[in-house]
NUTI-934135 format. One record per residue (C-alpha): x, y, z. Coordinates in steps of 0.1 Angstrom, whole numbers, plus 5000, padded with zeros to 4 digits. Layout:
# residues N
XYZ ...
This chain:
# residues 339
405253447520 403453707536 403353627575 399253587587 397753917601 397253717636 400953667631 401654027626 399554137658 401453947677 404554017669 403054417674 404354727693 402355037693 404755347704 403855707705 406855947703 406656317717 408456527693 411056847698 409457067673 406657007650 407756847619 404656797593 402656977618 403356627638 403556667680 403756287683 404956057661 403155717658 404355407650 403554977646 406654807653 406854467642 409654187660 410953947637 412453637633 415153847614 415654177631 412754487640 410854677611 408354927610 405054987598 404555387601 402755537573 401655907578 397755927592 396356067558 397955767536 394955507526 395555127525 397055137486 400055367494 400255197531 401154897515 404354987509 405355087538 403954737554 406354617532 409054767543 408654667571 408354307569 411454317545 413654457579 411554227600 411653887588 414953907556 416954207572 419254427556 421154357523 425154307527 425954677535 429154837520 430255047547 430455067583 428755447584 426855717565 426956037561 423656237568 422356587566 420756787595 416856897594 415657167606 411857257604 410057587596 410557707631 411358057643 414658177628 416158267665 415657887671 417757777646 420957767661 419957547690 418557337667 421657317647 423657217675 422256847672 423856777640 427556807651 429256817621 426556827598 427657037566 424456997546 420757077560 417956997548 415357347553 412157297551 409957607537 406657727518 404457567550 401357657552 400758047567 404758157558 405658367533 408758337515 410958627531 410058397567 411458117545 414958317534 415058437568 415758097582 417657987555 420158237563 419858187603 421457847590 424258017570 425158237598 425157947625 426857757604 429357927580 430557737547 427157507551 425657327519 421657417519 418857207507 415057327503 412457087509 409157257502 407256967497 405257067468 404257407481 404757647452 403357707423 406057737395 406358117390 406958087428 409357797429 411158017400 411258307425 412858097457 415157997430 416458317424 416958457459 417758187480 421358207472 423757947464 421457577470 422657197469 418657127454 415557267453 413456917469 409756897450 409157287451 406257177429 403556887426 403656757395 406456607373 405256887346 405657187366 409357047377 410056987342 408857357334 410957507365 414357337355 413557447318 412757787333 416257807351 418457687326 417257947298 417758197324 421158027334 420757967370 422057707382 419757557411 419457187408 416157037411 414956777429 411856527433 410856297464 406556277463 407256237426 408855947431 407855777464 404055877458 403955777420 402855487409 405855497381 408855597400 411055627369 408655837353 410956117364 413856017347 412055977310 410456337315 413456477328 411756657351 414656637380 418256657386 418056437416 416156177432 415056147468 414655767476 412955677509 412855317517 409155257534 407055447507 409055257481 408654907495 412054847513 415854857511 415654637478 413454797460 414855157467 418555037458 416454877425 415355237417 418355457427 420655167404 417955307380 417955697382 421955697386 422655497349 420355807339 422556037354 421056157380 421956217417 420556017445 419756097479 418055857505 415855997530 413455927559 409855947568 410456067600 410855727609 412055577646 414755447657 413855117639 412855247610 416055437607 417555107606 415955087570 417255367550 420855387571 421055037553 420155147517 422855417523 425055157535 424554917504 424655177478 427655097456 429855457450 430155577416 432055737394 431956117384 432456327355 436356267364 436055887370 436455907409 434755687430 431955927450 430555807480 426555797483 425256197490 424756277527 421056087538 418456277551 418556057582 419456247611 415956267621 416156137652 417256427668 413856567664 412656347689 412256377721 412056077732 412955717712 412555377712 416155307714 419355507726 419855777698 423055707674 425755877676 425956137651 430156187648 431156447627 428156387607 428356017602 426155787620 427055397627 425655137597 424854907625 421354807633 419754917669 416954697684 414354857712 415054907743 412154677766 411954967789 411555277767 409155047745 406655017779 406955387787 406555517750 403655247744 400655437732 397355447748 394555167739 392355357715 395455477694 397255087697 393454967685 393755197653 396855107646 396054747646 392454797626 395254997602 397454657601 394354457595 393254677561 397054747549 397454357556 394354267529 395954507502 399054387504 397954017503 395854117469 399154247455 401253927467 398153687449 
């Protein structure tokens, strides 16, 4: 049953979180957080999302908020530091907030830098942080010839994350590669969370991995429905955020925390690969006491708001009223879906 929209409002928190560095070209981070019967969820889809693709992250929410989390597996995940395409001599300081981090996440190919800026801070983050596994998130900034080219001078890479836009052109890249025979794995997120056929990737085989976020998917269930799917096709899987809060953290720490392991090539159980969910750090401010990120594991548990950073970090009237109207029209899709 989907709760009523007065229900919802309610039930509301409107927050407004100053961030360290711009991620997404992103100074504050907004976010509807909506108190359950069963626990916190979040309702944070990014400004430029219309009502259709909102819907699943409304959904999400109200999963977290009024079922909770699936029985989890584990007590604590593995994640992967991020670190934005910010000035190379800025990296290390930036690095420092992922103790024992041994994958990042870099993202490149923004908008205004070139790809020698790009190599330039990937290797500011081999050099802070010697033996270091690298992912490149260029969130579908390259053409192919150019994804092809990153490819070839980046340097040893976990993945290459949706260096393209479409499913065709990754398909073309990985064919590229593997005639040429490098080896640089590639993988999709938009073309999964933004499709409106997430398994299209696997019968194209246009990636090597999937990234699985939890809000544009739906939820927890439905992202565990989808990696269960991509893995018996033999790809990889990593979960990710959407540079979500504290509470919405609580989402895709417990999709990591319920995946099942697997076995490899060598029938060894492998734990789920280390989440892109140690976002928080790139606030400045949050709505709960940050995790602690040990040796780059953070705790499985749920956090809940804290009253007092939830009044100070409540946005202003005209941005809680937007966020409410945005409620109101993501509400009415989702209710056409659920009829």
């Amino acid at each position: 049953m989907l709760p009523s929209l007065d229900e919802l409002i309610e039930r509301s928190h409107v927050v407004a979180l100053p961030m360290r560095v711009p991620f997404r070209g992103i100074t504050t981070r907004e976010a509807l957080l909506i108190e359950g019967p069963a626990g916190w969820g979040e309702f944070s889809p990014f400004k430029e999302y219309g009502a259709a693709e909102a819907a699943n992250w409304l959904a999400c929410g109200l999963e977290m908020a009024y079922q909770g989390p699936p029985e989890l597996q584990r007590d604590k995940v593995e994640v992967n530091g991020t670190i934005p395409a910010i000035r190379p001599e800025r990296v290390p300081e930036l690095l420092e907030r992922y103790p024992g981090c041994m994958t990042v996440k870099v993202k490149v190919a923004e908008k205004g830098h070139t790809l020698a800026q790009d190599r330039t801070r990937v290797e500011a983050v081999r050099v802070a942080r010697p033996g270091v596994k690298i992912r490149i998130d260029a969130n579908m900034g390259w053409t192919i010839d150019q994804a092809e080219e990153a490819a070839k001078t980046f340097g040893p890479l976990d993945y290459l994350e949706q260096p393209c836009a479409t499913l065709e052109e990754l398909k073309e890249l990985r064919t590229r590669l593997q005639r040429q025979g490098i080896f640089q794995r590639v993988a999709a997120d938009e073309s999964i969370r933004k499709a409106e056929d997430p398994y299209r990737v696997v019968e194209m085989r246009a990636a090597d991995v999937g990234v699985v976020k939890a809000a544009p998917l739906g939820g927890v269930r439905r992202l565990l429905a989808v990696a269960k799917h991509l893995r018996s096709h033999g790809m990889d899987v990593t979960v990710s955020s959407a540079l979500d809060t504290a509470v919405g953290l609580n989402a895709g720490i417990a999709a990591v925390a319920a995946l099942p392991t697997h076995d490899d090539d060598e029938l060894l159980d492998v734990p789920p690969a280390p989440a892109g969910l140690g976002t928080g750090s790139l606030f400045l401010a949050d709505v709960a006491e940050p995790r602690a990120l040990v040796e780059g594991f953070l705790s499985a548990a749920p956090v809940t708001p804290d009253p007092a950073r939830l009044a100070e970090l409540k946005a202003d009237a005209a941005t809680t009223q937007w966020w409410i109207d945005r409620l109101r029209a993501t509400h009415e899709e989702l209710a056409r879906r659920t009829h």
